[in-house]
C-alpha positions as MATLAB code, in Angstrom:
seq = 'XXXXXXXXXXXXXXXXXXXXXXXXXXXXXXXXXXXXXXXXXXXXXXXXXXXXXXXXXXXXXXXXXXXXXXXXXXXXXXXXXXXXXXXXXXXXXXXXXXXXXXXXXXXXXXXXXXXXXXXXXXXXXXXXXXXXXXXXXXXXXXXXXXXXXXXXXXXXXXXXXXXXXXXXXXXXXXXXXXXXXXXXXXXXXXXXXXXXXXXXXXXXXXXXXXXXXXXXXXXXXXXXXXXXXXXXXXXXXXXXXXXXXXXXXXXXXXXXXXXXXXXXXXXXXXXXXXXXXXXXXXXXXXXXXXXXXXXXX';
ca = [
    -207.635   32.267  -93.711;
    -205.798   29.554  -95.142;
    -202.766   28.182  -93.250;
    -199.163   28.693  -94.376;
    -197.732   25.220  -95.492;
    -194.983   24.227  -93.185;
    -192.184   22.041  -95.427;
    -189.979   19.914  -92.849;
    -186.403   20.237  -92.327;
    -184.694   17.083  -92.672;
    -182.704   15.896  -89.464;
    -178.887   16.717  -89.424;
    -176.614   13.836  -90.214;
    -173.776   13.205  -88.612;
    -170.782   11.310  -90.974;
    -168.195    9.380  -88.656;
    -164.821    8.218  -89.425;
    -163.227    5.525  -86.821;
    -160.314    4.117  -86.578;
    -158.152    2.965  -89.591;
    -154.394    3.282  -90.022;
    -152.238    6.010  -90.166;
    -149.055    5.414  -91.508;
    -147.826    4.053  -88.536;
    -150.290    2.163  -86.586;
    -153.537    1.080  -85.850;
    -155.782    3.709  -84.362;
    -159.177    4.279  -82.282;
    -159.657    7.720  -82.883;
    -163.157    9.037  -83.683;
    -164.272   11.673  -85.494;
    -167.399   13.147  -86.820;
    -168.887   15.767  -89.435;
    -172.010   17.723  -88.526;
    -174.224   18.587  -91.083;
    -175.569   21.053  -88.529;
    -172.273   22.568  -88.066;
    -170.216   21.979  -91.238;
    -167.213   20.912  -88.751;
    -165.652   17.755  -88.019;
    -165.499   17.003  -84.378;
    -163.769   14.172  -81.926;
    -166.137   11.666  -80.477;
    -165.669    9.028  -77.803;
    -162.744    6.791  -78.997;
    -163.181    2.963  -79.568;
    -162.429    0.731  -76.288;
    -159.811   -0.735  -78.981;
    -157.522    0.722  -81.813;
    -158.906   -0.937  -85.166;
    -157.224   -0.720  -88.609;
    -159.575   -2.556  -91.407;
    -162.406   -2.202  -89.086;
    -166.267   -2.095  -90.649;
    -169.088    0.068  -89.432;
    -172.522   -0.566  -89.961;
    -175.824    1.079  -88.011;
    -178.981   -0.719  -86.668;
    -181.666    0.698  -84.852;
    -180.286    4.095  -84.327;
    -176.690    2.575  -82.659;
    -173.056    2.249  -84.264;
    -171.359   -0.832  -84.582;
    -167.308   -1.004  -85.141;
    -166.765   -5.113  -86.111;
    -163.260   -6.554  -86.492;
    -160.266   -4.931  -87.579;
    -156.742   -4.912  -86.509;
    -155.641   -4.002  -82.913;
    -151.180   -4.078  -84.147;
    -151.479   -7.105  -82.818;
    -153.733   -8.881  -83.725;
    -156.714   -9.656  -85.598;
    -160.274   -8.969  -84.062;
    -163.090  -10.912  -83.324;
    -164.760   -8.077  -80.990;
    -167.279   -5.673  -81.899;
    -168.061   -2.305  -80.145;
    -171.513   -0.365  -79.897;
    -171.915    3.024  -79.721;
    -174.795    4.654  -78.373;
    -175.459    8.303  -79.543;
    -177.616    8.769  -76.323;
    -174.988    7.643  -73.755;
    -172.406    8.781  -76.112;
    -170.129    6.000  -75.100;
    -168.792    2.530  -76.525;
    -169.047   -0.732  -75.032;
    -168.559   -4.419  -76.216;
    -171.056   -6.492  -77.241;
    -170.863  -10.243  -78.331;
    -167.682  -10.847  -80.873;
    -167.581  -12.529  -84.266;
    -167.436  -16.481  -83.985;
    -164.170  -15.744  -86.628;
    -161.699  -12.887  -86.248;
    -161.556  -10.867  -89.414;
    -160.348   -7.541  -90.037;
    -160.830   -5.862  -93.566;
    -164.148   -7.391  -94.012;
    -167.134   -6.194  -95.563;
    -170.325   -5.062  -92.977;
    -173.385   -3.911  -93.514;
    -177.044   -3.833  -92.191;
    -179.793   -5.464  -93.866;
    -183.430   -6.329  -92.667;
    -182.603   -5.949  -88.948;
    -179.227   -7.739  -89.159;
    -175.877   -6.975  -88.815;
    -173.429   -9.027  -91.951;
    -169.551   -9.499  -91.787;
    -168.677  -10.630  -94.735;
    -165.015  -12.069  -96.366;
    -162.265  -10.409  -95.036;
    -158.731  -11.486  -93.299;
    -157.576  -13.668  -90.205;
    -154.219  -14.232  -89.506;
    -153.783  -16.837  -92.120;
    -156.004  -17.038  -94.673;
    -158.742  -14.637  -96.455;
    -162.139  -15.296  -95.776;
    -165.071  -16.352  -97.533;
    -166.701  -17.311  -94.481;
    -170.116  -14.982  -93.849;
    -171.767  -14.457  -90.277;
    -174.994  -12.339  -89.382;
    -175.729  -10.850  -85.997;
    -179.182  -10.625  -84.275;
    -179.767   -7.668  -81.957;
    -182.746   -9.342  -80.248;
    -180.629  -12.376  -79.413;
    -177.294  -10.756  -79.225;
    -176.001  -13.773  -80.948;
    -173.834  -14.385  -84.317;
    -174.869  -17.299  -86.739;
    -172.928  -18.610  -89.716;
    -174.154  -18.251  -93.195;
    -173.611  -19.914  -96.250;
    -169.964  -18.870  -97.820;
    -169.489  -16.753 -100.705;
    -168.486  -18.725 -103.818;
    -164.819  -16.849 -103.294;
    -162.504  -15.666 -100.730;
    -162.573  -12.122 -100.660;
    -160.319   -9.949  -98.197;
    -161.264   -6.167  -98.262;
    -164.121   -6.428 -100.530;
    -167.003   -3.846 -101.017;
    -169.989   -5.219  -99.335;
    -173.334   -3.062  -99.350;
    -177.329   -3.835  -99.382;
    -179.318   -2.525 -102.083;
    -182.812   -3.724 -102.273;
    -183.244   -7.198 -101.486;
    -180.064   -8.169 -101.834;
    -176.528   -7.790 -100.088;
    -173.611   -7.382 -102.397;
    -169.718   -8.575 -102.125;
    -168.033   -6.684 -104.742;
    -164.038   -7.315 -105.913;
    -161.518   -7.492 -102.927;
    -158.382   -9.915 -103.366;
    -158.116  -13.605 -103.647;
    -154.759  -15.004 -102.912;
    -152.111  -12.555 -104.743;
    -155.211  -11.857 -107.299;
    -157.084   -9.129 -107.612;
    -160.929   -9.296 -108.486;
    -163.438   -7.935 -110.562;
    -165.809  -10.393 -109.894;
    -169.350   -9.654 -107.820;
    -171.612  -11.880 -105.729;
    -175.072  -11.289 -105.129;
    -176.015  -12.974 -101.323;
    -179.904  -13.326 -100.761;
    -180.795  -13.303  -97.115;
    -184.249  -14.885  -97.821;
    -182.680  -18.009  -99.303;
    -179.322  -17.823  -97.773;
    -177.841  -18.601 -101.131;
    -175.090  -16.543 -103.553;
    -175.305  -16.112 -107.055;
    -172.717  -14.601 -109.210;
    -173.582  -11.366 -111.344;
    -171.768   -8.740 -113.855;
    -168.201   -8.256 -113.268;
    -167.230   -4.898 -112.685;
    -164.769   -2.633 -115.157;
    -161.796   -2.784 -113.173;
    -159.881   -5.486 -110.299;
    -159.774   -3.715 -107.258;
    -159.675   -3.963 -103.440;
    -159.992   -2.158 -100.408;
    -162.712    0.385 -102.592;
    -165.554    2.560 -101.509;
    -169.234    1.955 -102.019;
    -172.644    3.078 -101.190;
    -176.018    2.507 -102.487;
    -178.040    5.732 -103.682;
    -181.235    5.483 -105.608;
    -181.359    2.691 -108.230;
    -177.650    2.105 -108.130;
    -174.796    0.698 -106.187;
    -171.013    2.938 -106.552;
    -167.872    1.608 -106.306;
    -164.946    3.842 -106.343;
    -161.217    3.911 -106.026;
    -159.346    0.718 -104.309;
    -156.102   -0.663 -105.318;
    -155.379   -2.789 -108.497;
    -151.984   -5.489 -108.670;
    -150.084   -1.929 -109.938;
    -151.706    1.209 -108.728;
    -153.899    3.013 -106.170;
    -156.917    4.147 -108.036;
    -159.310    7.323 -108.721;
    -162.365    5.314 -110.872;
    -165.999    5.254 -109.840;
    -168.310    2.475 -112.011;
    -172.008    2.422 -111.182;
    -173.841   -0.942 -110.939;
    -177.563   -0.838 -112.285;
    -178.700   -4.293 -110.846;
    -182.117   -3.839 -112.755;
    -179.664   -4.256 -116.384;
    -177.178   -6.264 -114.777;
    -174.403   -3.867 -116.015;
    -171.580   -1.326 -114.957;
    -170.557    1.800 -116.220;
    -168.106    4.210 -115.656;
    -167.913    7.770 -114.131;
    -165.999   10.332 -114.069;
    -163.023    9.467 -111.571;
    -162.145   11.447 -107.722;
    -159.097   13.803 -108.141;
    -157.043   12.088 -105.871;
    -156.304    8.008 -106.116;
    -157.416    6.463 -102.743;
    -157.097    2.806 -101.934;
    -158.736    2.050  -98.121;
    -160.869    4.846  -98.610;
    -164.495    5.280  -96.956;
    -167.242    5.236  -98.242;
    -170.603    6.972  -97.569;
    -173.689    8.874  -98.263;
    -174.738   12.536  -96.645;
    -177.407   14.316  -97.883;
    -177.882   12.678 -101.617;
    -174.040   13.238 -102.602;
    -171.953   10.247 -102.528;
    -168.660   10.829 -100.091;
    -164.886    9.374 -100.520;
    -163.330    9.507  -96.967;
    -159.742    9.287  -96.405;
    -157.150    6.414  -98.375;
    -154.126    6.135  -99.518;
    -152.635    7.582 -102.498;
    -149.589    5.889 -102.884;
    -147.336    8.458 -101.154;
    -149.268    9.361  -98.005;
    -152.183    8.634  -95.585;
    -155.021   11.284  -96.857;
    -157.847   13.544  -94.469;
    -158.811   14.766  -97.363;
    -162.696   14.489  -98.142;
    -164.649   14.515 -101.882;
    -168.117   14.618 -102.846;
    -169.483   13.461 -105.845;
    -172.938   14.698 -107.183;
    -174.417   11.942 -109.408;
    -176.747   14.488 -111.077;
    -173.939   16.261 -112.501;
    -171.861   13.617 -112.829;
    -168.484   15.927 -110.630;
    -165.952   15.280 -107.935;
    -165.422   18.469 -105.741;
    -163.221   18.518 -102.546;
    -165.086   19.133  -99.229;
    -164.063   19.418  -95.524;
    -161.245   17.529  -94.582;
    -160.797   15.224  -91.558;
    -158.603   16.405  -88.715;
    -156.606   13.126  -88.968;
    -154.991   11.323  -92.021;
    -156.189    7.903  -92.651;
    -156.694    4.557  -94.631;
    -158.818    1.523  -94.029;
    -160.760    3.932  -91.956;
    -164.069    2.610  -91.011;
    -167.221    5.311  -92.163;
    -170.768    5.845  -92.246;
    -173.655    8.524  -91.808;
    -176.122    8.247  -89.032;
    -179.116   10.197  -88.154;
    -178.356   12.846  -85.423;
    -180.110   12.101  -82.348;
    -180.699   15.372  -80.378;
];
């Protein structure tokens, strides 16, 4: 008799959101949504509160890099691992920066651009698990405080942020192999302080703050053409808003709206080209740290 095929589930995710300010002050709470259970729950809080802060994951842990403490800016960096479900510090940052763009890439951690307490950065460091060490790269070709920074392919992008009192449009393309940037297309709109995530062929950038307004626009990137092109926009303006993916929709965490700190959550579905609101955070946030790891069970 022949067998029945067996089709496998794919693993819940888990979507966190740490940290970020809420109106008031800096904070370390932690929270989480569980595919499994469609709720967001509290996790562990970080060993430090952390507005601006910048979460990337490598090999299966969580990593919380810079931010603001109130105080002052951070050079630390917290690890969270799922299977001790706790937080500790590992080796900071040679430069404090909070607002700075982090991602993972080819077994590396990258902080990129971002803040200190007197300048914006351009300055670009990569960590090295095996080593636990950081190691300066080459700069980008601007200062960039609260940019969008994602990989995509071979290739780590810094998109917009703020120079000075200027706003950008402008995008840098950093290749790890060579250690060299290279400018590319400029995006539709000057913003900072956006969302972005890779999915598919394409890197999304969405809301962010312009020299007048908090903003609702997505633009996709197609770095095969080299060229942008707008979307339709969120419902609700959101400048420090998170960014991430969960199971192939593209998710706006969190922000700012101009009036009020939002826990308010959309999801966009790129095949149908629609914003729809789902599950809201417990707590109201901007400059909120997020991203989607696998649940480890």
């Amino acid at each position: 008799m022949e067998g029945k095929q067996v089709i496998p589930r794919s693993s819940p995710k888990l979507l966190f959101a740490i940290g970020g300010w809420d109106g008031a002050t800096a904070i370390e709470i932690v929270e989480y949504y569980d595919t499994a259970t469609g709720l967001w729950e509290n996790g562990p809080c970080t060993l430090t509160a952390r507005n601006g802060v910048s979460l990337a994951v490598l090999n299966d842990k969580l990593y919380a890099v810079g931010g603001h403490n109130g105080q002052k800016f951070q050079a630390s960096v917290e690890v969270f691992d799922p299977r001790l479900n706790r937080w500790q510090y590992t080796t900071p940052m040679k430069h404090r920066r909070a607002s700075s763009g982090v991602t993972s890439h080819e077994g590396h951690l990258y902080a990129i651009g971002g803040q200190d307490s007197s300048v914006r950065l351009k300055s670009v460091e990569r960590y090295d698990p095996e080593s636990n060490s950081w190691q300066c790269m080459s700069n980008m070709n601007m200062r960039r405080d609260s940019p969008g920074v994602v990989s995509h392919g071979d290739y780590i992008y810094a998109i917009g942020g703020c120079h000075s009192c200027m706003f950008l449009d402008t995008v840098e393309r950093f290749n790890p192999k060579t250690n060299e940037w290279i400018s590319v297309k400029s995006m539709s709109h000057r913003r900072s302080a956006v969302g972005i995530v890779s999915l598919g062929h394409f890197i999304y950038v969405f809301g962010g703050h312009d020299e007048q307004n908090n903003l609702c626009a997505l633009e996709r990137y197609d770095p095969a053409s080299d060229e942008w092109a707008m979307l339709s926009p969120m419902s609700s303006p959101r400048a420090g808003v998170g960014g991430a993916v969960l199971d192939g929709k593209i998710m706006a965490i969190g922000g700012f709206d101009g009036l009020e700190q939002l826990n308010t959550v959309e999801e966009y579905n790129v095949t149908t080209d629609s914003w729809q609101y789902s599950s809201p955070m417990k707590y109201e946030r901007s400059y909120v740290g997020t991203v989607t790891m696998t649940k480890i069970v």
